[in-house]
C-alpha angles and dihedrals in degrees: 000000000000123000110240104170140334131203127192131187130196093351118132118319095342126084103187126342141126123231109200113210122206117184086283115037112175108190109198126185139129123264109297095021092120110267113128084047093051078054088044098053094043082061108047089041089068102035102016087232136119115250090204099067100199092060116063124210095271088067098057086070121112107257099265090023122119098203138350123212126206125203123193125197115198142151125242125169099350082301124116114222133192118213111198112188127175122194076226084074092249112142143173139165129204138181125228110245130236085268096067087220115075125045129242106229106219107154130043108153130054086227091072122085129249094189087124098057101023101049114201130029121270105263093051091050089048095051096032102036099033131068106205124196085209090063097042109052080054095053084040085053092049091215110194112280091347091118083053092057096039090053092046094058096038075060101040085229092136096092097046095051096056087052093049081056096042088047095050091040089052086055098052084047088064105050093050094053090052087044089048077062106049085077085059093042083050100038109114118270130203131252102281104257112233088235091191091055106039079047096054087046083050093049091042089055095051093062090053092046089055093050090052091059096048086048094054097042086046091057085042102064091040078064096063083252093297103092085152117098079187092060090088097057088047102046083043092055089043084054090050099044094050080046103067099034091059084050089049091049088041093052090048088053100051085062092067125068123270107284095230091058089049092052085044093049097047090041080056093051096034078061089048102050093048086057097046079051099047085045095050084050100054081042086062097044092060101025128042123265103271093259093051082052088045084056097043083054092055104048087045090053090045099052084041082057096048084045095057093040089049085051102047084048092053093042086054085056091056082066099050125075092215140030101257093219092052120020095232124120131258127238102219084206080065099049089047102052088047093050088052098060095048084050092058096033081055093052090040087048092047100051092049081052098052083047096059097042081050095060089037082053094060097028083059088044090056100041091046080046092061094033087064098045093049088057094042086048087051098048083041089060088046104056087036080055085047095050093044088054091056092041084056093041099048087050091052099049087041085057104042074044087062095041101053090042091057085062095041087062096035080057093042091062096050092030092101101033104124090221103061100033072061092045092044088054091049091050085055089047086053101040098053090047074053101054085047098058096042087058093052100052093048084045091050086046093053096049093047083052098053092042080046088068113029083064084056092042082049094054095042091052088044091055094045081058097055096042083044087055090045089052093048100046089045091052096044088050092052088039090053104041093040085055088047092047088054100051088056092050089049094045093049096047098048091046076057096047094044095044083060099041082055089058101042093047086079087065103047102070078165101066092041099115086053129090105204119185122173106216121222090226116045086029080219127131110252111206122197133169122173093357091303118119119217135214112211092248095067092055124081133266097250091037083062094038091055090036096049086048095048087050085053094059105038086048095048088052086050098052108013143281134190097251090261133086114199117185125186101221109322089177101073118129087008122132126234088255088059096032091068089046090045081051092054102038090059097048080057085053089048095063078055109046135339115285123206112176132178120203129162090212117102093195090054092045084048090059087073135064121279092231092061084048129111124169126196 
């Protein structure tokens, strides 16, 4: 593309004005002029991005302005094409007809692509097309592996890179977990156990263990059912020990009080209570509730109040010749017969009152009355339910005593027949060949379960080793082949880059004692003269700037550019001598791509012709 024109409205320091580009365009003007925004806004005309990434869009509009728009003007393809941008994010893009005359309308929404007519993304066109003091002053610095990370992303190999790690890291993943495996694979195992064997001597011992029973039930019932001679000592002790539980309860219960009184005595205050009830309910009938009594108290206390207050008033008057409101005098006949009747209206007043504290008196007696008996009813029905549960427990345990003791003299009776007391013997000796047997087959089961599942344990681990290989050999694959992807990458892009830095030598007199070689590996330039290798910080500082700008250019070929290389004043610390090889070197850049270059020096801008110049 080739920058034709550019306008720009409330950005920055400009409110409207155009700026016209030729091949070599040579913008002059003193600090705070406006430079670095007419870059600015050339940049953000094409991407609608800031160049500067720390400030954002907002911050390109002129201070009081709600918005600035851009509109850039280039060729492409023998075609004219017109660039709108707002700081409100609005774009659109149109292309001149045929006419010369109207405009094409072809993009209306940010959302649409402009790939075709603006050729490579944002941040390679910010790294490959603009010379930027900010990345200069760090590759002039030669700050510890920044060249590495410059040239990485002038080659958008980041990225790569990270998933090159990520790649190799996956595969060393993978061979720890399968060697977290191999002590599980070399732990000691068992003897193998013969399962169709241990299960026929299960199944062997289940059959014995079922005649056993029918023997001993069979010598069981010979024996009348009691084949223990120890059955006598242990009925006995179940008699004894019933025993002495049904004389406990018994003893609890002799300290309260004979059930029949206390269900007298509850049946008395359940009688009680419903009169103290039925009397508090005829006293309602004829008296207020106690609240409404509490209320007629206090409305009869608060107008005896207003009575004695009305009377020691009246009393201060006696002793006043006139009245103080009016002036006029005052007849004491008067007073006095005033006095008199709130006198009367007060006592009247005091004994109502009494009357009424006496009935709250007797309505509270009653209800505190009926209060008590409720509580004494209620601990009366606990200690009658106390008394019930011992009643049923003391049953229960009478009735489990004769029954043991049914058994105590059944076994009593059989307890010295010769027979049995042999049978009896026989039924031990079978019972413990019993217990025996029974150990062993729970034992057996147990060890058929366990060898049950450390065949499983011993597929499933199996199974984690050959999903473990499949893994490594996967990661290792995809390590391998990404590693080698990204050789060839490498090895493509820096035949690019080295191809370019061949033609551009020719250009850069000033670099000729120099061998400069960029490495696949460390993506870092690598500077020798006369078989000594040099680092960048024992060149000087117009030997980097013209490096760093040669490495611009051949890099830019290599990966893309737009066809314009725009620097914000490259001269800067550069004496006359390289000033005017920094002057024409760029008018060689120019036959190659359009140049448009700021600078704040009037002898540098002098160096090239008036008709590239514009001053600000």
């Amino acid at each position: 593309m080739k920058i034709e024109q550019l306008k720009v409205e409330h950005i920055g320091c400009y409110s409207g004005i155009s700026f016209k580009f030729s091949d070599l365009t040579v913008i002059y003007g003193e600090n705070r002029s406006g430079k670095s925004t007419l870059i600015y806004a050339l940049y953000y005309a094409m991407f609608g991005k800031h160049l500067n990434t720390t400030l954002s869009v907002p911050d390109m509009c002129q201070k009081g302005e709600k918005f600035g728009t851009a509109t850039l003007h280039f060729s492409m393809q023998e075609k004219i094409c017109q660039l709108w941008r707002s700081t409100l994010g609005t774009v659109a893009l149109s292309i001149l007809s045929e006419d010369g005359v109207s405009w094409n309308s072809l993009v209306q929404d940010p959302s649409e692509s402009l790939k075709p007519y603006i050729p490579i993304p944002s941040d390679v066109a910010s790294l490959t097309s603009f010379f930027r003091e900010g990345e200069l002053i760090y590759f002039l610095k030669d700050i510890p592996k920044y060249n590495k990370t410059l040239l990485q992303q002038i080659l958008e190999m980041d990225d790569i890179f990270i998933l090159q790690t990520r790649f190799k890291k996956a595969a060393a993943i993978s061979k720890e977990k399968r060697k977290d495996l191999q002590p599980e694979t070399s732990a000691k195992i068992p003897a193998p156990l013969n399962l169709a064997a241990a299960q026929k001597e299960v199944d062997d011992l289940e059959k014995e263990i079922a005649v056993t029973d029918a023997e001993i039930k069979s010598l069981s019932v010979a024996s009348g059912g009691f084949s223990d001679p120890q059955l006598l000592i242990i009925l006995q002790r179940t008699c004894d020990e019933k025993k002495s539980e049904i004389e406990s309860i018994e003893k609890a219960k002799s300290e309260l009080p004979p059930l029949a009184d206390m269900t007298r005595k509850l049946e008395d205050l359940i009688r009680k209570n419903d009169e103290i009830a039925k009397s508090i309910s005829d006293a309602n009938a004829v008296y207020p509730n106690p609240d409404d009594l509490q209320r007629q108290m206090g409305s009869f206390d608060q107008r005896i109040r207003g009575l004695k207050s009305d009377i020691q008033r009246l009393s201060d008057m006696e002793r006043q010749p006139s009245c103080h409101a009016c002036g006029q005098a005052l007849s004491p006949e008067h007073l006095s017969l005033l006095i008199a009747e709130r006198r009367a209206q007060c006592a009247e007043l005091e004994n109502n009152r009494n009357q009424l504290a006496s009935e709250l008196t007797t309505v509270q007696s009653a209800l505190q009355e009926q209060k008590n008996c409720k509580v004494e009813m209620e601990s009366m029905q606990r200690r009658i339910a106390e008394i019930q549960h011992w009643n049923g427990k003391v049953e229960n345990l009478q009735s489990r005593l004769n029954q043991a003791a049914d058994e105590l003299e059944k076994a009593k009776g059989t307890a010295h027949d010769p027979e049995i007391e042999t049978r009896s013997h026989r039924i031990q000796a079978i019972q413990a060949r019993r217990t025996d047997l029974q150990k062993r087959f729970v034992d057996l089961k147990l060890d058929i379960q366990q060898a049950e599942q450390r065949a499983t344990d011993a597929e499933n681990l199996k199974e984690k080793i050959r999903l473990a290989d499949r893994h490594v050999l996967l990661c290792d694959i995809a390590y391998q082949s990404m590693d080698r992807a990204v050789a060839a990458l490498n090895q493509s892009l820096m035949d690019k880059v080295r191809e370019s830095l061949q033609q551009w030598a020719g250009h850069f007199q000033y670099l000729d004692q120099f061998d400069i070689e960029i490495t696949p590996k460390e993506l870092s330039p690598i500077i020798q003269a006369k078989g000594y290798t040099y680092k960048l910080n024992q060149m000087s500082k117009s030997e980097r700037i013209f490096l760093y700008l040669m490495l611009k250019l051949a890099i830019g070929d290599a990966m893309g550019h737009l066809g314009v290389f725009i620097l914000d004043d490259p001269a800067d610390g550069l004496d006359a001598k390289r000033q005017n090889v920094m002057a024409h070197l760029l008018q060689e850049v120019s036959r190659k791509r359009q140049v448009v270059v700021t600078t704040n020096d009037d002898r540098f801008a002098d160096m090239f012709p008036q008709e590239y110049r514009l001053n600000l």
